[in-house]
C-alpha positions as CSV (number, residue, x, y, z in Angstrom):
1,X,125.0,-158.0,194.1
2,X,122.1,-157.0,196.1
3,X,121.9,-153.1,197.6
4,X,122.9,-154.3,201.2
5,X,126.1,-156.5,200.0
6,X,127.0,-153.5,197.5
7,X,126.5,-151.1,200.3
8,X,129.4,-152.5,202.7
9,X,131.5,-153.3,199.7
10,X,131.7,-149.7,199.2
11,X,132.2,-148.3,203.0
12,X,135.1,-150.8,202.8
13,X,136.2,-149.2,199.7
14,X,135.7,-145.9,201.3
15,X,138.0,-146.1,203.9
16,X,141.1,-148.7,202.9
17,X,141.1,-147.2,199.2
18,X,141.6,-143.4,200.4
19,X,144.0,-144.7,203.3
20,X,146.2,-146.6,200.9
21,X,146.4,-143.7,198.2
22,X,147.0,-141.4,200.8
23,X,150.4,-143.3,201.6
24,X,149.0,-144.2,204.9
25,X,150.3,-147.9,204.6
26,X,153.2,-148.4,203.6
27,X,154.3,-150.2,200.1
28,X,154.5,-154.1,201.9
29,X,151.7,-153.5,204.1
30,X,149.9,-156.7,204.7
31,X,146.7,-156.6,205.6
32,X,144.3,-160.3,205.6
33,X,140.8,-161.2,204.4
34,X,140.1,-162.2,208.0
35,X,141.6,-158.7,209.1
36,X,139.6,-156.8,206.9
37,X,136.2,-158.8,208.3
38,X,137.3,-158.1,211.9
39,X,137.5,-154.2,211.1
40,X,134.6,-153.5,209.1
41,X,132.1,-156.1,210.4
42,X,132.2,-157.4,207.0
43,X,131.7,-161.3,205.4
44,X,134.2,-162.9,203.5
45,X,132.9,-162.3,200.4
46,X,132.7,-158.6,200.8
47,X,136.3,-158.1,202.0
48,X,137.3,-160.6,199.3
49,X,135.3,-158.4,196.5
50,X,136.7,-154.9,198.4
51,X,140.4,-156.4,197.6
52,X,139.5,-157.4,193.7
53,X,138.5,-153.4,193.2
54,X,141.6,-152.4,194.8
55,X,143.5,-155.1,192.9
56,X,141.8,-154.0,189.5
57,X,144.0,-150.0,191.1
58,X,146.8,-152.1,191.5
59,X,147.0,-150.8,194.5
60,X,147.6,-154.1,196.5
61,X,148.3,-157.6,195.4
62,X,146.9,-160.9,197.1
63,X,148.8,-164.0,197.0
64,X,147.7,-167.0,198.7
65,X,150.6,-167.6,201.4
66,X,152.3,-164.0,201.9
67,X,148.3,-162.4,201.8
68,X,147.3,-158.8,200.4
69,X,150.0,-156.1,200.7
70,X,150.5,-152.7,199.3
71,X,151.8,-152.6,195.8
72,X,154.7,-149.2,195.6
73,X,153.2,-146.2,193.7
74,X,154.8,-146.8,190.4
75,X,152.3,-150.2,190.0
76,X,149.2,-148.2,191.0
77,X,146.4,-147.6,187.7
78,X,147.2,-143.8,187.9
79,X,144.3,-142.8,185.8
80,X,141.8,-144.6,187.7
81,X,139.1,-142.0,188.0
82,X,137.9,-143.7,191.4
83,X,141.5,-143.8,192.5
84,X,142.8,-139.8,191.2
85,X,139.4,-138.6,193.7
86,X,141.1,-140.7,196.5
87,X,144.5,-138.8,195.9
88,X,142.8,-135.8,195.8
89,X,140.7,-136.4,198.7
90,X,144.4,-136.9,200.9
91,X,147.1,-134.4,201.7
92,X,148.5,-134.9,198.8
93,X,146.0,-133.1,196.4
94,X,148.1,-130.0,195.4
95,X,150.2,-132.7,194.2
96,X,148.1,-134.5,192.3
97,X,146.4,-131.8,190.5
98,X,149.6,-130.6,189.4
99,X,150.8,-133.8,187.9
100,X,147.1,-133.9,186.0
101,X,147.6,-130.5,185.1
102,X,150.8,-131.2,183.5
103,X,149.4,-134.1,181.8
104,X,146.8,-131.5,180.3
105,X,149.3,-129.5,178.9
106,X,150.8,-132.9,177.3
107,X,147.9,-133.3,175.4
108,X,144.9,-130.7,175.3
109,X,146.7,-128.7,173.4
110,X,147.4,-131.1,170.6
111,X,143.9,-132.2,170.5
112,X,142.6,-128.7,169.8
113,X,144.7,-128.9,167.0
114,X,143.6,-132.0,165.5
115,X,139.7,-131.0,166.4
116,X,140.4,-127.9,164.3
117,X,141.7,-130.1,161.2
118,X,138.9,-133.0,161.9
119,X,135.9,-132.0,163.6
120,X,132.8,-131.9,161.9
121,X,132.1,-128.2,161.1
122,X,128.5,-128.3,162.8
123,X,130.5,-129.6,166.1
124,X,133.1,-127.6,166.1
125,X,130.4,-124.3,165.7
126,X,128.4,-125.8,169.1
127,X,132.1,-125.3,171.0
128,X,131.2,-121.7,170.4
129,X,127.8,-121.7,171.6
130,X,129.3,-123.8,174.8
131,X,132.2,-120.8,175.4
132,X,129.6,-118.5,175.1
133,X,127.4,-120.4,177.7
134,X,130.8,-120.7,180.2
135,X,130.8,-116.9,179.9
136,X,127.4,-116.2,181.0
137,X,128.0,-118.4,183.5
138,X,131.2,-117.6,185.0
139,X,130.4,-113.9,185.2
140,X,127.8,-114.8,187.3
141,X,129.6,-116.6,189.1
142,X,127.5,-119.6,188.8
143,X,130.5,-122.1,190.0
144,X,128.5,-125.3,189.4
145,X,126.7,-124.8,186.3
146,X,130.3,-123.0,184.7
147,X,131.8,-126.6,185.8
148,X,129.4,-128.8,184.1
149,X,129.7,-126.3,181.1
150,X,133.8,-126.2,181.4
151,X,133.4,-130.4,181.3
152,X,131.6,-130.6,178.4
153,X,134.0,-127.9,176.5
154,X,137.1,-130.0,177.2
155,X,135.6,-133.9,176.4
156,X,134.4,-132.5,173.4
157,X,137.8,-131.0,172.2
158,X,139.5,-134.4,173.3
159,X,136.3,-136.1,171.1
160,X,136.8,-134.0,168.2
161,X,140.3,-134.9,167.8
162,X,139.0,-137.9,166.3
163,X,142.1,-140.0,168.4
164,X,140.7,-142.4,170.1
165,X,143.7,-142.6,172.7
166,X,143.1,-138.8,173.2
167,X,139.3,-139.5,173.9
168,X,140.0,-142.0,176.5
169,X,141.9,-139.3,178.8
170,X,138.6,-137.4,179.2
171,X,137.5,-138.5,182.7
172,X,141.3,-137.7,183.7
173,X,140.7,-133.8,182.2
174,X,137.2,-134.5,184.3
175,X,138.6,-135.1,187.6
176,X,140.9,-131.6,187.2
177,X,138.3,-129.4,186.6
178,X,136.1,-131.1,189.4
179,X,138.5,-131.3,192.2
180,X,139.2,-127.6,191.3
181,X,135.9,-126.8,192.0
182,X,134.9,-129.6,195.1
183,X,138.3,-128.6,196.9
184,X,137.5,-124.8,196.6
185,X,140.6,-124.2,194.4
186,X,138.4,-121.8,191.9
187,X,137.9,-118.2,192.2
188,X,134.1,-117.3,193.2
189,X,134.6,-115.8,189.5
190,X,136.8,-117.2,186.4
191,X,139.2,-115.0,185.3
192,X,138.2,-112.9,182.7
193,X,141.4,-114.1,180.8
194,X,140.6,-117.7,181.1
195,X,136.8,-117.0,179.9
196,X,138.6,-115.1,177.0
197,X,140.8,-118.4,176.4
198,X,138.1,-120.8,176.3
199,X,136.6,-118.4,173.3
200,X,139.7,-118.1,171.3
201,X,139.8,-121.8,171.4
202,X,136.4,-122.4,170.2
203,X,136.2,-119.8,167.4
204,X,140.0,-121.4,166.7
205,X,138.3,-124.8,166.1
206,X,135.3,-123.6,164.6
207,X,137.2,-122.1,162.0
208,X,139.6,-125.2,161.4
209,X,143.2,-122.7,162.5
210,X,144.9,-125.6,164.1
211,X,148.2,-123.6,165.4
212,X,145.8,-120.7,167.1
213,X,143.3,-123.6,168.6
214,X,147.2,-125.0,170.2
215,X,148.2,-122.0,171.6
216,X,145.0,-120.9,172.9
217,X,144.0,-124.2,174.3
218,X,147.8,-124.3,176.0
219,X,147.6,-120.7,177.6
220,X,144.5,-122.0,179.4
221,X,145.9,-124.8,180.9
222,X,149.2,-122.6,182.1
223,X,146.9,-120.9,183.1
224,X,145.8,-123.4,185.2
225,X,149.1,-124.1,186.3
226,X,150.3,-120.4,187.7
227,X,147.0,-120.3,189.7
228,X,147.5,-123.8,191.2
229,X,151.2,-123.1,191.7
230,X,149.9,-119.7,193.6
231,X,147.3,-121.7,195.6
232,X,147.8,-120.8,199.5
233,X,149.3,-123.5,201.8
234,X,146.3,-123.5,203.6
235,X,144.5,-125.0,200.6
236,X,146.4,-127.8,200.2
């Protein structure tokens, strides 16, 4: 796909995929490849390649006679990374990071456990070194550089649980702590009790205590939870 072709595939993408996770179509909406062409000044082949992505979402379904519609909610590839950003990008993004968040506390707390009991002990002593990093950071109130730090932390906990399953939710746990931070959901500074957190866990893990590396890791993501459940309507 050459840079111009890839280039319209994406404004395409750009504008129906946020519009359709958004709820702005209805479930049934039809739309056509000549439609689509029409709108965006597009050739066939880049509508038609537009629709596989969103297809690949399941966010719409094309069928030769009745043409592309709007599949309901329930058949949509909810962790899509490409598709959570569009659902965060809409109205709906308190929403959203709630139901991620609550998928956190389903399983980041487990896998701290299970990193504490597999983990190899020279990774699970560089968690340390990375919650001491986050500290630095955060107190100076370094937003972007405690995000990339607060990233790393969390894929490696999910890695070190040695669950493959686990491992795979890691963009998901990505696109919390991101949209957190792009959507200006973060305090200028962490909370000195989440900082705190993130070190128990670490030192936890590092010294394989399982049931402390739980708890810990699950008071973080509460939390999470009582600061996005006191987030201002304005914010949303």
């Amino acid at each position: 796909m050459g840079t111009t072709h890839r280039t319209l595939h994406n404004r395409v993408l750009a504008v129906l995929g946020p519009a359709i996770a958004a709820g702005e179509y209805a479930c049934g909406h039809a739309f056509t490849l000549s439609g689509l062409e029409q709108e965006f000044g597009v050739s066939r082949t880049v509508a038609r390649e537009a629709v596989r992505v969103l297809e690949s979402m399941g966010l719409v379904v094309s069928r030769p006679r009745t043409g592309i519609r709007v599949r309901p909610q329930r058949d949509w590839s909810v962790f899509d990374p490409q598709l959570i950003r569009w659902r965060l990008a809409g109205s709906a993004r308190m929403d959203q990071l709630r139901s991620l968040n609550e998928l956190r506390a389903a399983v980041e707390p487990g896998a701290a456990a299970l990193a504490a009991e597999r983990g190899p002990a020279d990774e699970r002593a560089q968690l340390v070194v990375l919650a001491e990093q986050m500290t630095l950071t955060g107190r100076a109130g370094k937003l972007d550089t405690f995000m990339d730090l607060d990233v790393t932390f969390h894929r490696r906990i999910l890695e070190l649980s040695g669950n493959e399953m686990l491992s795979g939710l890691s963009d998901v746990v990505t696109e919390v702590l991101v949209g957190r931070t792009s959507y200006d959901l973060m305090p200028r500074q962490p909370r000195p009790e989440a900082l705190r957190l993130h070190t128990a866990v670490a030192q936890a893990i590092r010294d394989g205590l399982p049931d402390v590396a739980e708890a810990a890791m699950r008071a973080i993501v509460t939390e999470v939870s009582d600061a996005l459940k006191g987030t201002h309507p304005s914010q949303r």
